[in-house]
PLY file of the C-alpha trace (Angstrom):
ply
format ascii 1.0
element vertex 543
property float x
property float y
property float z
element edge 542
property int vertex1
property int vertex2
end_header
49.86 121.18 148.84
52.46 123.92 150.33
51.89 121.77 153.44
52.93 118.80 151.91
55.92 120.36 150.36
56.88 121.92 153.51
56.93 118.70 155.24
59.04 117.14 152.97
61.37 120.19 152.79
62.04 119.51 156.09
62.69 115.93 155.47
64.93 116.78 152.60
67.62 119.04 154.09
68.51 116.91 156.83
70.79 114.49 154.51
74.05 113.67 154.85
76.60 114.14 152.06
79.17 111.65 152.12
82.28 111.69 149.72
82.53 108.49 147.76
83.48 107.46 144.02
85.36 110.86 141.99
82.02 110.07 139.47
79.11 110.15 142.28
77.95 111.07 146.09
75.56 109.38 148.04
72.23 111.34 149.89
69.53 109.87 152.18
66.82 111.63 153.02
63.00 109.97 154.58
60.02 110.56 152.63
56.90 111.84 154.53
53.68 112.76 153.16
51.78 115.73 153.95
50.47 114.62 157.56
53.66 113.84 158.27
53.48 110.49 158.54
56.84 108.35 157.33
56.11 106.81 154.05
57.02 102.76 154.23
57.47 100.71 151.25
55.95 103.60 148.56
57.60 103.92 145.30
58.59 107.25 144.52
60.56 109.46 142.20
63.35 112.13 142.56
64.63 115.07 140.36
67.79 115.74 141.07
69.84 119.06 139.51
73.21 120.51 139.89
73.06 124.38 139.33
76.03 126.64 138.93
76.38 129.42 141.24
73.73 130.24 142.64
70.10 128.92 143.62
68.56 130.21 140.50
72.27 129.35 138.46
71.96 127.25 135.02
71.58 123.56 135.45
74.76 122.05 134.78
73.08 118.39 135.40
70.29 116.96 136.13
68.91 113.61 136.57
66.19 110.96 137.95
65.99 108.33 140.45
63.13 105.45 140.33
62.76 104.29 143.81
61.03 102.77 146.99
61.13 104.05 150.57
62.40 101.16 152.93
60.14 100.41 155.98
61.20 103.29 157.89
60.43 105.64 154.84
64.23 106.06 154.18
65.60 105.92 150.52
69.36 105.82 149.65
70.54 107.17 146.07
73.56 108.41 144.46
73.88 111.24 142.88
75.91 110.79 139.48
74.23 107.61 138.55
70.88 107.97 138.33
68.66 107.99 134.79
70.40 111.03 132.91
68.31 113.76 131.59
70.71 116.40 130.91
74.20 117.54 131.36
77.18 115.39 132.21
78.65 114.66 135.62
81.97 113.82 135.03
82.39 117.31 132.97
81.49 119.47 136.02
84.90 121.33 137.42
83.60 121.57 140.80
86.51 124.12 141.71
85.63 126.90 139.42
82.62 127.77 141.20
80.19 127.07 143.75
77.92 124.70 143.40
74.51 123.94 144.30
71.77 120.90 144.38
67.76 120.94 143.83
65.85 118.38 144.94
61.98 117.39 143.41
59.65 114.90 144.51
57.02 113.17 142.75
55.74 111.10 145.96
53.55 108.75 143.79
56.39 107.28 141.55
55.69 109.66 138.80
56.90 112.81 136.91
55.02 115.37 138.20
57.58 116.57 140.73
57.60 119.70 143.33
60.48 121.39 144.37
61.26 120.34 147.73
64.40 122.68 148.28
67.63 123.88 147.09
70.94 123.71 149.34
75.18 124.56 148.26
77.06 122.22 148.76
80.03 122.94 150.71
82.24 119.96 149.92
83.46 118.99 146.63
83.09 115.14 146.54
85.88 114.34 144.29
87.79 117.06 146.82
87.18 115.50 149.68
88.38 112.22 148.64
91.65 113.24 147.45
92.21 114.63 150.38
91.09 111.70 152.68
92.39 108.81 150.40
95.52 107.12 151.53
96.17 105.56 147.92
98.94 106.79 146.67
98.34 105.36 143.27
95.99 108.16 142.29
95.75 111.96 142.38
96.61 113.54 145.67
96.32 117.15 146.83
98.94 119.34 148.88
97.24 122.93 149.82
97.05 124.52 146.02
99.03 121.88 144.67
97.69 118.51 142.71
100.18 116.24 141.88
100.58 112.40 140.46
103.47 110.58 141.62
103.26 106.69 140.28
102.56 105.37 136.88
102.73 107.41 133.65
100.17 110.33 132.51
98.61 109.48 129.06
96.45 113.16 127.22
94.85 111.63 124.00
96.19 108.24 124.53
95.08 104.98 126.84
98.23 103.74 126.59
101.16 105.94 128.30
104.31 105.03 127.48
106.42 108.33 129.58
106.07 110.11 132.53
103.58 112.21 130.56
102.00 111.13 126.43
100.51 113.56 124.85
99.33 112.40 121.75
98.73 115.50 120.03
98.88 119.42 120.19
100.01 121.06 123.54
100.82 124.54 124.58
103.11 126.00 127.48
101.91 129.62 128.60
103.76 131.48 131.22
102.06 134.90 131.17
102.50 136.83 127.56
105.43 134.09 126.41
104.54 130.37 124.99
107.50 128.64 127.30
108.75 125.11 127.69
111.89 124.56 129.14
114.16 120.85 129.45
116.12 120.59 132.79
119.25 119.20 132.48
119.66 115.69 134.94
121.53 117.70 137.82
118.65 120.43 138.14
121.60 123.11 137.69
120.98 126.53 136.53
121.95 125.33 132.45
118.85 123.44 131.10
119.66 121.57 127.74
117.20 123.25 126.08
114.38 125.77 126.23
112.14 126.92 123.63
110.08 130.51 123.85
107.60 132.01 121.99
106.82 135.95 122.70
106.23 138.95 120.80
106.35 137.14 117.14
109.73 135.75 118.03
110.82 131.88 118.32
114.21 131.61 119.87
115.91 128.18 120.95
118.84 128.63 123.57
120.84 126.44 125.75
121.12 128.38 129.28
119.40 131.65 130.79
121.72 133.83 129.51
121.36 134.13 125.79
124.96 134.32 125.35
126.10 131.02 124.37
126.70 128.51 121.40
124.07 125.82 120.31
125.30 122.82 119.33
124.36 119.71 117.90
126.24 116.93 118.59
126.77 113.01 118.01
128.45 111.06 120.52
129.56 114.14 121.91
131.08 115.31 118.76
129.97 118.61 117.39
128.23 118.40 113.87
126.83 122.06 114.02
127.23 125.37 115.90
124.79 128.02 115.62
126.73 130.51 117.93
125.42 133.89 119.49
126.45 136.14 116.40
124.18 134.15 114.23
126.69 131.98 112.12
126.27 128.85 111.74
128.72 126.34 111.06
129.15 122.49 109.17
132.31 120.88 110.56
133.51 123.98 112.64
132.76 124.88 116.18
133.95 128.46 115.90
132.02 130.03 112.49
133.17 133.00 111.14
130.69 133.99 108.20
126.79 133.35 108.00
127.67 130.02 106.67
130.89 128.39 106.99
131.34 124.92 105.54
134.69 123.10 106.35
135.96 119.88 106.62
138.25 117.02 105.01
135.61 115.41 103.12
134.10 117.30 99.69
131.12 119.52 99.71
128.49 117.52 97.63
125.31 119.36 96.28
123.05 116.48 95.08
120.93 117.61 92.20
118.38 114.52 91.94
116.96 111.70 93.35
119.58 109.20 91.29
122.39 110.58 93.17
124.23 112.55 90.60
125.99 115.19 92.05
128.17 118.18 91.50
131.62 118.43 93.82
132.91 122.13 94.41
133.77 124.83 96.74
131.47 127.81 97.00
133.74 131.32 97.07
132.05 134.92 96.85
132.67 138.23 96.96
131.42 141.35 96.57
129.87 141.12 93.11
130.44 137.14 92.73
129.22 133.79 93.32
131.45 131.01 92.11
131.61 127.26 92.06
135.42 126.02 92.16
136.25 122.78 91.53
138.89 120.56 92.81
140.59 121.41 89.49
141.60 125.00 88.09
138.06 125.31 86.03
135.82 128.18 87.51
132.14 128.42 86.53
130.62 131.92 88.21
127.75 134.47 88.18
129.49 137.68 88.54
130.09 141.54 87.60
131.56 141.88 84.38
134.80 143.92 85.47
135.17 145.72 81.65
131.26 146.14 81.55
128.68 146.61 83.97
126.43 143.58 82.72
126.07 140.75 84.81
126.79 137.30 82.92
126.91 133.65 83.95
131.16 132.33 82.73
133.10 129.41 83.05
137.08 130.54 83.72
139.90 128.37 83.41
143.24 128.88 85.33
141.30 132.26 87.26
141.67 134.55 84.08
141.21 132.32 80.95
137.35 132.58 80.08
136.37 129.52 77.92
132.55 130.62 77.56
129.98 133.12 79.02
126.22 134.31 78.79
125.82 137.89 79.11
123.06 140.18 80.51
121.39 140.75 77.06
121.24 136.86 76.21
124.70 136.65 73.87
126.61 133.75 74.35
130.37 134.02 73.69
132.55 131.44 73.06
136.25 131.98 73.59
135.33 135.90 73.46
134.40 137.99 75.99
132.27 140.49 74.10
129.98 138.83 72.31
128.38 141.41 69.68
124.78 142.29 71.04
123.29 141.55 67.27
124.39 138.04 67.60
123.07 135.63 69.63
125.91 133.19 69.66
129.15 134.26 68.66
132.32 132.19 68.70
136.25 133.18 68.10
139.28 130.83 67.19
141.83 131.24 64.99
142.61 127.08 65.46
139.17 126.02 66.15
136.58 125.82 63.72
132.56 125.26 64.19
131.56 121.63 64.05
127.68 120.41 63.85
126.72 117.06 64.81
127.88 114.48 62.42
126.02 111.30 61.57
125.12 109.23 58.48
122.30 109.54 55.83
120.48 106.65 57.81
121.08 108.41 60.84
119.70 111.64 59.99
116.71 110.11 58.67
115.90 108.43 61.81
115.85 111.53 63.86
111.98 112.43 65.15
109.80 115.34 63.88
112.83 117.57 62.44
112.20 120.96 63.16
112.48 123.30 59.44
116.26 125.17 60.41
117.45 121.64 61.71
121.36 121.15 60.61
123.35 118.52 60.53
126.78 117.05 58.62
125.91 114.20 56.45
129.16 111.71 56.75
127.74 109.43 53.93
127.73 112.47 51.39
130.18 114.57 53.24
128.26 117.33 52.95
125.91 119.79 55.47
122.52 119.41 55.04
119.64 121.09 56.35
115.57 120.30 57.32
113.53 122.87 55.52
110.81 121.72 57.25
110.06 118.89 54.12
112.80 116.89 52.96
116.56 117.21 53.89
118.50 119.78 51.65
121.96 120.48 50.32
123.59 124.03 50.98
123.68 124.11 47.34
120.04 123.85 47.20
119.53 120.11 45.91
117.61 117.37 47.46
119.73 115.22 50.06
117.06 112.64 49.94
115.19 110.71 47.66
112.01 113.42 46.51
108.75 112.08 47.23
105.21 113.57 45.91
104.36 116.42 48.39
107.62 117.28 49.77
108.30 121.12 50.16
111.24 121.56 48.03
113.07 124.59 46.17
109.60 127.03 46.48
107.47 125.01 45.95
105.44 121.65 46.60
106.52 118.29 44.55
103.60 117.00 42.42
105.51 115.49 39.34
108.67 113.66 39.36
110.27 112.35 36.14
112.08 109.67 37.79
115.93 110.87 36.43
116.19 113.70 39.71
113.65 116.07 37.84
109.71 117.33 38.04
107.22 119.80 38.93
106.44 121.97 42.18
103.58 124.23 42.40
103.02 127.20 44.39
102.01 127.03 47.88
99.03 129.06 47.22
96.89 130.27 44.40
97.97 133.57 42.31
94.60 134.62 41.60
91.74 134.07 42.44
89.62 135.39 38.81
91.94 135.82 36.05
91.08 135.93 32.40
92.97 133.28 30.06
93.04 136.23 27.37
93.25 137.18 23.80
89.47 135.95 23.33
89.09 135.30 19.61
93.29 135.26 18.90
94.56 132.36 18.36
98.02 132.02 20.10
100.99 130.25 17.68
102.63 127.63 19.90
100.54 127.74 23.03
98.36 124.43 22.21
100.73 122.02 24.10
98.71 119.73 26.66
101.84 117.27 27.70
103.34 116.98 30.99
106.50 119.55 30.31
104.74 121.69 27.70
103.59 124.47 30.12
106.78 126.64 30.24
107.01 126.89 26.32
103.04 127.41 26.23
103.64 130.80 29.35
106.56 132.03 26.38
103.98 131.63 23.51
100.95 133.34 25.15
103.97 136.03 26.77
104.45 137.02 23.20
101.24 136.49 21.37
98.96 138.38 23.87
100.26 141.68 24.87
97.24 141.73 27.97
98.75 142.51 31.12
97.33 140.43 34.03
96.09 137.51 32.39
96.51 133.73 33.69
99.66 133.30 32.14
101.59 136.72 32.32
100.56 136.53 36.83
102.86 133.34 36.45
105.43 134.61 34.29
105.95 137.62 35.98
105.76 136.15 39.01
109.15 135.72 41.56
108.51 133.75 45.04
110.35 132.27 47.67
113.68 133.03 45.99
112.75 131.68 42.27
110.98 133.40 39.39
110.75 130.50 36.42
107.31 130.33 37.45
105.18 129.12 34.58
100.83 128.15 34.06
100.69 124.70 33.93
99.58 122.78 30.89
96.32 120.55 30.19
98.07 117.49 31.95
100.18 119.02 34.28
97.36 120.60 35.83
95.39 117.36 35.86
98.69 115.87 38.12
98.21 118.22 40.39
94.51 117.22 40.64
95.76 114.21 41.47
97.90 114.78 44.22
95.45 117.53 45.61
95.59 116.26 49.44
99.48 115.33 49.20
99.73 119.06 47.95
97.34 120.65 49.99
98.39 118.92 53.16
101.93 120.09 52.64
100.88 123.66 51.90
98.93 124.25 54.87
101.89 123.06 57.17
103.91 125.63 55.30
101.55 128.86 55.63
99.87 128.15 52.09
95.97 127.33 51.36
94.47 124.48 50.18
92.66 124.10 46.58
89.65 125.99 46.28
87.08 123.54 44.57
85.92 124.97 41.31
87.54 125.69 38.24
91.84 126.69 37.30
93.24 127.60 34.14
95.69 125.60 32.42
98.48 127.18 29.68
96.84 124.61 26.87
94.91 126.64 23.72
91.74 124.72 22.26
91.41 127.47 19.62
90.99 131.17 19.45
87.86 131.20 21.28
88.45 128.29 23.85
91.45 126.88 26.25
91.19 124.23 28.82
90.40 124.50 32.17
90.80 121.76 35.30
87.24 120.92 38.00
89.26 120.28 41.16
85.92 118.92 42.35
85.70 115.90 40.30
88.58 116.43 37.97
86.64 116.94 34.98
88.85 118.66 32.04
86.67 121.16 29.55
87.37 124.06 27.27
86.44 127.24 27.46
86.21 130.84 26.46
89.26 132.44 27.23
87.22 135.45 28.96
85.86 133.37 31.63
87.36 134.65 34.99
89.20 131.69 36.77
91.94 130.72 39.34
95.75 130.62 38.63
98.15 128.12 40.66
101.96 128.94 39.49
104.16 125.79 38.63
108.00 125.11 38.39
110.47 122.94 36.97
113.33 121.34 38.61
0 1
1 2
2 3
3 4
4 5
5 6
6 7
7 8
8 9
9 10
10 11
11 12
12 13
13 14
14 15
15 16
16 17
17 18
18 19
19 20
20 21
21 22
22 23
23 24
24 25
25 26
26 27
27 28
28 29
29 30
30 31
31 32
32 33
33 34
34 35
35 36
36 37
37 38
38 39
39 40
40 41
41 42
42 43
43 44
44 45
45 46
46 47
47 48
48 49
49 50
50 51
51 52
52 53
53 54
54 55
55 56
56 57
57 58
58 59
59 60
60 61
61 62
62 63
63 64
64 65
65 66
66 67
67 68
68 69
69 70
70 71
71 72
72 73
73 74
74 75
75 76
76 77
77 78
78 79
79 80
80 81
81 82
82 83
83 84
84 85
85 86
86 87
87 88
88 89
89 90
90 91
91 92
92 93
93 94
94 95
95 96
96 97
97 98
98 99
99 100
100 101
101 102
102 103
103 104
104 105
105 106
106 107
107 108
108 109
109 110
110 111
111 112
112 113
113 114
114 115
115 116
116 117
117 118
118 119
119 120
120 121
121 122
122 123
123 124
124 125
125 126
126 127
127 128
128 129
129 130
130 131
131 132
132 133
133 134
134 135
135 136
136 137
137 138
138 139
139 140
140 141
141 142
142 143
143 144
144 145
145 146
146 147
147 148
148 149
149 150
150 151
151 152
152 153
153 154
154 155
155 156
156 157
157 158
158 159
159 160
160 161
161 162
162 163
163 164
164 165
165 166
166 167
167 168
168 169
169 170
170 171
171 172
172 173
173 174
174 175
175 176
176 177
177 178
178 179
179 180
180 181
181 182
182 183
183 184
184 185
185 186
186 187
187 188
188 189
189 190
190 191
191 192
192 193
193 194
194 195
195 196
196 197
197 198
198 199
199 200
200 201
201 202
202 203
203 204
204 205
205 206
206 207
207 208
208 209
209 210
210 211
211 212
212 213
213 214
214 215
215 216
216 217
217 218
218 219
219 220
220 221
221 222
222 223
223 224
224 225
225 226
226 227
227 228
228 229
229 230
230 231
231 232
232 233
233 234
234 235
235 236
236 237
237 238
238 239
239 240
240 241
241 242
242 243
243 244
244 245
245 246
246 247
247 248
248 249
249 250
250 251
251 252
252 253
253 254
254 255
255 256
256 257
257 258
258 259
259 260
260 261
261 262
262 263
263 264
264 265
265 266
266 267
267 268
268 269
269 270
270 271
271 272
272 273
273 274
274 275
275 276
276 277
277 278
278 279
279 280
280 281
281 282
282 283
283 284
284 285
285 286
286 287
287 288
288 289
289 290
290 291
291 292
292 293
293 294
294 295
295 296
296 297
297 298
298 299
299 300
300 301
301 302
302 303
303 304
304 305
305 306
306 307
307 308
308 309
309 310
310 311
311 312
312 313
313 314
314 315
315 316
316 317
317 318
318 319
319 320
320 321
321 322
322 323
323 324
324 325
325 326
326 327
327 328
328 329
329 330
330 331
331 332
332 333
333 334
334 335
335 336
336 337
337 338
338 339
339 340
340 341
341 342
342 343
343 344
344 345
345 346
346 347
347 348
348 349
349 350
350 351
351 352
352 353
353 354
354 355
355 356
356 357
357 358
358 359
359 360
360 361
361 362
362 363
363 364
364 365
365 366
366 367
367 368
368 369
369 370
370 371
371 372
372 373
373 374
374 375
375 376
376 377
377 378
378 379
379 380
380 381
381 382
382 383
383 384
384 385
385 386
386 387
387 388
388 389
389 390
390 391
391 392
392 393
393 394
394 395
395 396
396 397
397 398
398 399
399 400
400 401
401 402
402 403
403 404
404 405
405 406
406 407
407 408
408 409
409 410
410 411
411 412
412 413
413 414
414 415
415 416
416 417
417 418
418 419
419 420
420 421
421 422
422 423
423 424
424 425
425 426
426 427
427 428
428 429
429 430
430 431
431 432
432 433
433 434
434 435
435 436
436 437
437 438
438 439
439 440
440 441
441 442
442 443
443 444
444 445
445 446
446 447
447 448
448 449
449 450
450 451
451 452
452 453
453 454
454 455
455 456
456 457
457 458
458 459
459 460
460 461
461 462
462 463
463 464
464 465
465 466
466 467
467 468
468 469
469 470
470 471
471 472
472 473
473 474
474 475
475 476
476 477
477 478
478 479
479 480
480 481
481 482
482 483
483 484
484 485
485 486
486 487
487 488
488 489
489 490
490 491
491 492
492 493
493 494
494 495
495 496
496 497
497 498
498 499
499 500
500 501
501 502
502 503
503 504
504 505
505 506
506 507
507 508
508 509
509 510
510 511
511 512
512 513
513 514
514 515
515 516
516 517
517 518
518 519
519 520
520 521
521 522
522 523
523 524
524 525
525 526
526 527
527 528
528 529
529 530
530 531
531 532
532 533
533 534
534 535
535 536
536 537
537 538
538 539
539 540
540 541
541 542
C-alpha cells in the first residue's frame, strides 16, 4: 500500500494551480494505481482540505469531489465547489496567513481515502486575479493598497445608494482615538467636520486647530455658535455667557403638547432666577434679601411683591413675612378674603365634598361649610334639607319631626355593660315610652336614683363633640334608631364611630320598680327587664 501511495504522491504534486473565479481554483492531477499504470475511465474520489499554517495547521475547509479519470487517467476539479464537508470557502482571508492544501484518494470511488500529500500554496487565487484582471469594474490592487473605483460600496445592504452604505454600526480607529473626519470639497487643510473619540472624551471641531467657532447654519445664515470658550449662542454669533439667547422674536417655553406657552425673558444673578415678562410683573426664585430663606415671589414694578412661598411652606399674600404658625397668611387694609361664590344648586352639584370644604352660598347669602355630611351654616344650622343619616351637630340624624327638628345619636356606644339602676325603686316620671319623652325620663331617673354610672347618668353627664344635652333614649326612640341601624351605622363608620353591636341597649322607659325596657338590635324585639341586667348605652340628642 505505501507503494501505491507513493505512486500517486508523485502523480499528485505535479498539478498546476491556475487562478480563476475569487470563489474557486482549478487542479489536475493523473491518477495511477500502484504499478504505475495510468488509470483510464475509473471513477474515483478526492478529499480535498485547506489547512492554516502549517502542514499539520487546523482545517479551515475541506471538501469532496465524485469523479472519473478521462482516457489518459487525467481528472480536472475545482477546488471551492466540490461536495462541502466542512468549513466555508468564501470565509477564508487568504492574506492573514499561509496557507496550505491536502490531498486524499480513494482510487475505487469510495470514502476510504489515503493521504496522498500536502503542498503550500504560494499564490493566493483571489490575489492573483486582482492583480492580472484588466476589469476595472471590480476590486483592483496597487502594492499594499486595495481600492474600488466604479459603482457604489453597499456593508449590510444589496442596494447602495452612495459611494459607500453602511446600513448599520461602524467604527473609525486610528491608533488609541475612534476618528472620522469630513473633507471639505477643495481638499484644503479645514475639513467641515471631524468627530474624535479618545481618552473618555467626544469633541466635534471644524479645523485642526481646536481654536475656532462651530456653527450651524441655514442658507448660510448662522442659527447657533458653540464657540471655543464653551458658550453657546441662539441668534448671536459672538456669545458671551454659557447661554445667550437673543433675537427680535420672543423667547417661547412651550409647556405641553397643545401648544400653550409661557412668553418671558430669563435674568439671573447671583442668588436669583427670574422670569420677566414683556410687562413690569416679575415671578422669581431667589434669596430673601431681609431673611436668609429662599422663597418662590411674584414682584410687580421690581419692588412691589404681590405674593410669595417661603422656605418653611408659608404663603404670603401682599406681606412679605408670612408668620411661620400660619400656613397662609394674607394683609389688606382694602381687600378682604373672598371664597368661591355659587348658588344652593350649585353647591350641591359639586362631587364628593371633602369635610372642611367652604363655600359662599349666594341663594342664602351666607358661608357654608361641608362637615363631611350635609352642608352647614357658620351658625351651626343645617344649609340643606336634613335627611336620615346625615352627620349633623354631634351626632347622626335618625328622627326628624318634619318642622326643622329631631334626634341624633352618638357616633358610638357609651358603654358597653351598664346597669339601668335603682333595682326594686320605682322612679316618679321616668315611664315615658314616646318619641320625645327620653330627655324628661334622663331628668327623672337623674333625681330619683342617686347611682353614679348607671345607663342614664353616662348620658347625662356626658359632653361630646362640642354638646352635652345628651340624654338615654326612650322605648320608641330607641326602636327608630333600630330602624335606621345601617343609615346610622354607615354614617358612623365614615366618621371614626362603630357600628351597632347586635344584642341588647337600654332605653330611658320604666316598666316598674323591678323592670325597664330594653331594644334586640338583632331582630328588633322590645322586652322588659330587671334593671340590674348589665347592657349597652347609645347617647341621643335633640335638635
Amino acid at each position: 500500500m505505501k507503494k501505491i501511495t507513493s505512486s500517486i504522491l508523485l502523480a499528485i504534486l505535479s498539478f498546476v494551480l491556475i487562478a480563476q473565479a475569487p470563489q474557486a481554483f482549478k487542479y489536475q492531477t493523473v491518477v495511477r494505481d500502484n504499478t504505475g499504470n495510468v488509470m483510464t475511465n475509473h471513477n474515483v474520489s478526492f478529499r480535498m482540505s485547506i489547512l492554516q499554517g502549517s502542514i499539520t495547521g487546523p482545517s479551515m475547509y475541506t471538501e469532496m469531489h465524485l469523479l472519473a479519470t478521462n482516457g489518459q487517467g487525467l481528472v480536472n476539479l475545482e477546488i471551492g465547489n466540490g461536495i462541502q464537508l466542512s468549513g466555508d470557502f468564501s470565509a477564508i482571508n487568504w492574506g492573514d496567513d499561509a496557507y496550505y492544501l491536502q490531498v486524499e484518494l480513494d482510487p475505487n470511488g469510495l470514502t476510504n481515502y489515503q493521504l496522498m500529500g500536502t503542498t503550500q500554496l504560494l499564490a493566493v487565487p483571489y490575489a492573483m486575479y486582482s492583480e492580472a484582471t484588466g476589469d476595472t469594474t471590480r476590486w483592483r490592487k496597487s502594492g499594499d493598497d486595495l481600492y474600488f473605483n466604479k459603482g457604489n460600496i453597499g456593508i449590510g445592504t444589496t442596494l447602495p445608494t452612495s459611494a459607500l452604505h453602511v446600513k448599520g454600526q461602524a467604527t473609525f480607529e486610528n491608533n488609541d482615538w475612534n476618528y472620522l473626519k469630513i473633507k471639505s470639497l477643495d481638499e484644503g487643510t479645514d475639513p467641515s467636520l471631524q468627530l474624535y473619540a479618545g481618552e473618555d472624551i467626544w469633541a466635534i471641531h471644524n479645523d485642526d486647530s481646536w481654536a475656532n467657532d462651530l456653527n450651524i447654519r441655514f442658507n448660510n445664515d448662522v442659527k447657533m455658535t458653540i464657540d471655543s470658550n464653551g458658550y453657546v449662542g441662539i441668534g448671536v454669533t459672538n456669545p458671551s455667557s454659557l447661554l445667550d439667547i437673543n433675537g427680535a422674536t420672543r423667547f417661547v417655553v412651550k409647556l405641553d403638547s397643545e401648544g400653550r406657552s409661557k412668553v418671558g425673558n430669563l435674568t439671573s444673578s447671583d442668588d436669583t432666577l427670574a422670569l420677566v415678562s414683556y410687562g413690569n410683573a416679575e415671578i422669581s426664585i431667589d434669596e430673601n434679601n431681609n431673611s436668609s430663606d429662599k422663597v418662590f415671589r411674584v414682584v410687580h414694578n421690581e419692588n412691589e411683591e404681590l405674593f410669595r412661598v417661603q422656605e418653611n411652606g408659608s404663603v404670603g399674600i401682599g406681606t412679605s413675612s408670612p408668620a411661620s404658625s400660619a400656613i397662609l397668611e394674607a394683609n389688606s387694609t382694602e381687600k378682604g378674603f373672598l371664597p368661591p361664590c355659587m348658588t344652593e344648586a350649585q353647591r350641591d352639584a359639586i362631587s364628593n365634598p371633602v369635610a372642611g370644604l367652604q363655600i359662599f352660598n349666594t341663594s342664602t347669602n351666607q358661608p357654608n361649610y361641608y362637615n363631611g355630611s350635609i352642608w352647614m351654616n357658620f351658625d351651626g344650622t343645617a344649609a340643606q334639607p336634613l335627611a336620615i343619616g346625615d352627620y349633623y351637630q354631634g351626632g347622626i340624624v335618625f328622627y326628624l319631626d318634619g318642622n326643622g327638628g329631631g334626634l341624633v345619636c352618638a357616633l358610638s356606644d357609651q358603654s358597653s355593660g351598664a346597669e339601668w339602676g335603682c333595682y326594686g325603686t320605682s322612679i316618679n316620671g321616668a315611664d315615658g315610652t314616646a318619641i320625645g319623652t327620653g330627655a324628661q325620663n334622663t331628668i327623672d331617673i337623674e333625681a330619683g336614683c342617686i347611682t353614679a354610672g348607671i345607663a342614664a347618668d353616662i348620658c347625662a353627664n356626658l359632653s361630646l363633640n362640642g354638646y352635652d344635652d345628651w340624654f338615654l333614649p326612650s322605648k320608641d326612640e330607641l326602636n327608630a334608631m333600630y330602624q335606621h341601624k345601617d343609615a346610622i351605622d354607615a354614617t358612623a363608620l365614615a366618621n371614626g364611630g362603630s357600628a351597632f353591636v347586635i344584642t341588647y341597649y337600654w332605653s330611658s322607659s320604666e316598666y316598674d320598680s323591678i323592670y325597664a325596657w330594653r331594644q334586640n338590635f338583632f331582630n328588633g324585639g322590645q322586652v322588659y327587664h330587671v334593671k340590674s341586667l348589665l347592657l349597652r348605652v347609645r347617647a341621643v340628642r335633640a335638635f
